[in-house]
DRENPA-3360 file (N, C-alpha, C; in nm, 2 decimals, always signed):
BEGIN
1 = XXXXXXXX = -0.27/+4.02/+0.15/-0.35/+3.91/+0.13/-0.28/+3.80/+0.05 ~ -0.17/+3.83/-0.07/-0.13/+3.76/-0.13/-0.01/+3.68/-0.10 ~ +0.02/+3.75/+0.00/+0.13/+3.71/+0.06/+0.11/+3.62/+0.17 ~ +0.01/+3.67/+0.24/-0.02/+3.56/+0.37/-0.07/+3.43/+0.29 ~ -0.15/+3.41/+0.17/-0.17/+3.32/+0.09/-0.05/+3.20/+0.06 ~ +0.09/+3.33/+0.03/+0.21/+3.22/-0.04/+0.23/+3.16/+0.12 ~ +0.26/+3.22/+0.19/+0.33/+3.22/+0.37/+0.24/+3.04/+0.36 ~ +0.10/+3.05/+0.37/+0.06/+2.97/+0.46/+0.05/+2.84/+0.34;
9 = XXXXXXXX = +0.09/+2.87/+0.16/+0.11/+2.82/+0.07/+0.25/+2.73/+0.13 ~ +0.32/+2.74/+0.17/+0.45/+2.73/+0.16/+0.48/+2.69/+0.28 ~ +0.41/+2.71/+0.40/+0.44/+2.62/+0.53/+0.35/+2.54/+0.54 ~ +0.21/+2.54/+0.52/+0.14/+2.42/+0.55/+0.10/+2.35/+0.42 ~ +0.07/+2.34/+0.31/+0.04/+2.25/+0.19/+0.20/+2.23/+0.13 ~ +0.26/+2.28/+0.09/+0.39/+2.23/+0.01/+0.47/+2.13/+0.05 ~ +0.49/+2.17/+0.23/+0.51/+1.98/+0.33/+0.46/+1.87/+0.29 ~ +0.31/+1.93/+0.35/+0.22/+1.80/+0.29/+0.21/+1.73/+0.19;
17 = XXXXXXXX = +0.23/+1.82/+0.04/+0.24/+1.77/-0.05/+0.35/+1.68/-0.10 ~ +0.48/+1.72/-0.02/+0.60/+1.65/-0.02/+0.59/+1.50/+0.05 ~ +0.55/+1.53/+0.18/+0.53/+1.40/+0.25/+0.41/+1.31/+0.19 ~ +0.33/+1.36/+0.12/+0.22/+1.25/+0.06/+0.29/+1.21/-0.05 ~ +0.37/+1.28/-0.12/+0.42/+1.23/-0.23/+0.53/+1.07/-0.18 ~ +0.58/+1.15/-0.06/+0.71/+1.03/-0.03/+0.65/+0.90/+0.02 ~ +0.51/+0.90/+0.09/+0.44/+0.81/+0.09/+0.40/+0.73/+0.03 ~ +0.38/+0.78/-0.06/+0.30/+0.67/-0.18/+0.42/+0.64/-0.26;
25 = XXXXXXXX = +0.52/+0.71/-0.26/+0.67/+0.62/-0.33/+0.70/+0.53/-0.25 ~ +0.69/+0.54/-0.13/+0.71/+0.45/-0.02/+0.65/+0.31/-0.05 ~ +0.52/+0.36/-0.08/+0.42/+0.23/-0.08/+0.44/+0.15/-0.20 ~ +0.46/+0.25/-0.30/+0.48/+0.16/-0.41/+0.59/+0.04/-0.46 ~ +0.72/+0.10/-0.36/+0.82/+0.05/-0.35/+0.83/-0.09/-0.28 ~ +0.74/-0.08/-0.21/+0.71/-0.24/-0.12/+0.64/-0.35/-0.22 ~ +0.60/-0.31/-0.31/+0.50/-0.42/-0.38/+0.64/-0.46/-0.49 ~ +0.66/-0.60/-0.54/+0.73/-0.60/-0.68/+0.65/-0.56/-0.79;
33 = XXXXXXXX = +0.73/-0.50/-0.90/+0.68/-0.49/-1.04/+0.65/-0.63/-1.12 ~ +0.59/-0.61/-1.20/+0.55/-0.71/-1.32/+0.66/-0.77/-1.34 ~ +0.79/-0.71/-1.39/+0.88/-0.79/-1.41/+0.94/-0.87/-1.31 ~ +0.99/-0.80/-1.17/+1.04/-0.87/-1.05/+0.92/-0.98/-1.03 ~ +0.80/-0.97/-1.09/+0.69/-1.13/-1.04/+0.77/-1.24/-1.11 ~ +0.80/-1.19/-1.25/+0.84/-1.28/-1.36/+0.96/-1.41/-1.33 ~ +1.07/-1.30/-1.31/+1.18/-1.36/-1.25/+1.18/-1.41/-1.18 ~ +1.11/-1.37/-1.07/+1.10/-1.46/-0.95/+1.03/-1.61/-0.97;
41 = XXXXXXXX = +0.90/-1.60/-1.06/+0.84/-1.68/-1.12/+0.93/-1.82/-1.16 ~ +1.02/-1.72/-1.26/+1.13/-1.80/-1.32/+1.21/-1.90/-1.25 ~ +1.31/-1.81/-1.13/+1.38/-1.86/-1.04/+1.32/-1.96/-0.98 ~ +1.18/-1.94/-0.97/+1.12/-2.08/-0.88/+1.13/-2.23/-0.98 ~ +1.05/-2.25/-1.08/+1.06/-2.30/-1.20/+1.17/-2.38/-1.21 ~ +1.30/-2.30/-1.24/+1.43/-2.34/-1.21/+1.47/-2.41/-1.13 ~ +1.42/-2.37/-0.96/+1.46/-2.42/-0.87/+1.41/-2.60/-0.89 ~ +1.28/-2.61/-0.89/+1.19/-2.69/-0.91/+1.23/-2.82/-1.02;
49 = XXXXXXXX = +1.29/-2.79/-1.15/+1.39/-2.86/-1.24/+1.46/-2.91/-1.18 ~ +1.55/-2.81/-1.09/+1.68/-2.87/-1.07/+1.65/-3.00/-0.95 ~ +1.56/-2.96/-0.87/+1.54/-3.03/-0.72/+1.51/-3.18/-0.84 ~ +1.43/-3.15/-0.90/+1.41/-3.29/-1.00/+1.49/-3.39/-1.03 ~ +1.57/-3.32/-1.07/+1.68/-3.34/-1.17/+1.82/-3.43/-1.07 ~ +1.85/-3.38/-1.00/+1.83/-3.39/-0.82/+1.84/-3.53/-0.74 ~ +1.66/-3.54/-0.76/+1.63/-3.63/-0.70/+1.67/-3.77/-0.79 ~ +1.66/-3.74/-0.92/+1.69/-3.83/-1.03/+1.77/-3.90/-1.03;
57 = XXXXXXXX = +1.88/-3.79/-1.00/+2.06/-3.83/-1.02/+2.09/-3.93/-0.90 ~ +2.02/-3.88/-0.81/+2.05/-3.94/-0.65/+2.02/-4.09/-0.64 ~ +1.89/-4.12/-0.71/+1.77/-4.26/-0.75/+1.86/-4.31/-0.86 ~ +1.97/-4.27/-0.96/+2.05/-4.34/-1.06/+2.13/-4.40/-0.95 ~ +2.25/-4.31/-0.86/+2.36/-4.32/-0.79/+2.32/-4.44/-0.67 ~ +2.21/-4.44/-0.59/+2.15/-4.53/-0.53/+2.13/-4.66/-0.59 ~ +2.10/-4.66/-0.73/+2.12/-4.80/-0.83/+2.20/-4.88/-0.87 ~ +2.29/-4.78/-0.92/+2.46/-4.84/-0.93/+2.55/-4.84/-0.80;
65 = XXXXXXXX = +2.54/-4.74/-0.74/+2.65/-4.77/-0.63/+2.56/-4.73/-0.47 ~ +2.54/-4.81/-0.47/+2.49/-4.85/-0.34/+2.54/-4.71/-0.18 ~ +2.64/-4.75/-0.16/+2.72/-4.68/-0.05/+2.80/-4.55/-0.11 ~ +2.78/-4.52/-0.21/+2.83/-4.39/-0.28/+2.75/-4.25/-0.15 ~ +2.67/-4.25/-0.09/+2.65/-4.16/+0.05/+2.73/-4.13/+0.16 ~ +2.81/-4.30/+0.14/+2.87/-4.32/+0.31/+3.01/-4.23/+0.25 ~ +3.07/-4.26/+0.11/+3.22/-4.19/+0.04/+3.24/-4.05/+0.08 ~ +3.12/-3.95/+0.08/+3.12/-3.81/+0.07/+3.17/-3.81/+0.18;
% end
């Protein structure tokens, strides 16, 4: 009895338990963490300054030198 217990212990629940486990690492692995929100957060932020910053430099360069687009 104790043995047909481990047998059917050991071929049918101990899989399962393996593959439910690798599932939900699975799933968890798709979502970012708290910190990967952050950074990314960040990186946008940054992006967003620079595009600024950017547009600024371009609206100076257009003021003083006119045809400074046609040079590049």
């Amino acid at each position: 009895m104790i043995e047909t217990l481990a047998i059917i212990s050991l071929v049918v629940i101990a899989p399962l338990a393996i593959i439910l486990h690798y599932v939900t690492k699975w799933k968890q692995s798709g979502t970012l963490s708290g910190a990967d929100e952050k950074l990314l957060q960040d990186l946008w932020d940054i992006s967003h300054r620079m595009e600024s910053r950017l547009n600024t430099l371009e609206t100076i360069l257009d003021d003083e030198i006119p045809d400074w687009r046609r040079r590049t």
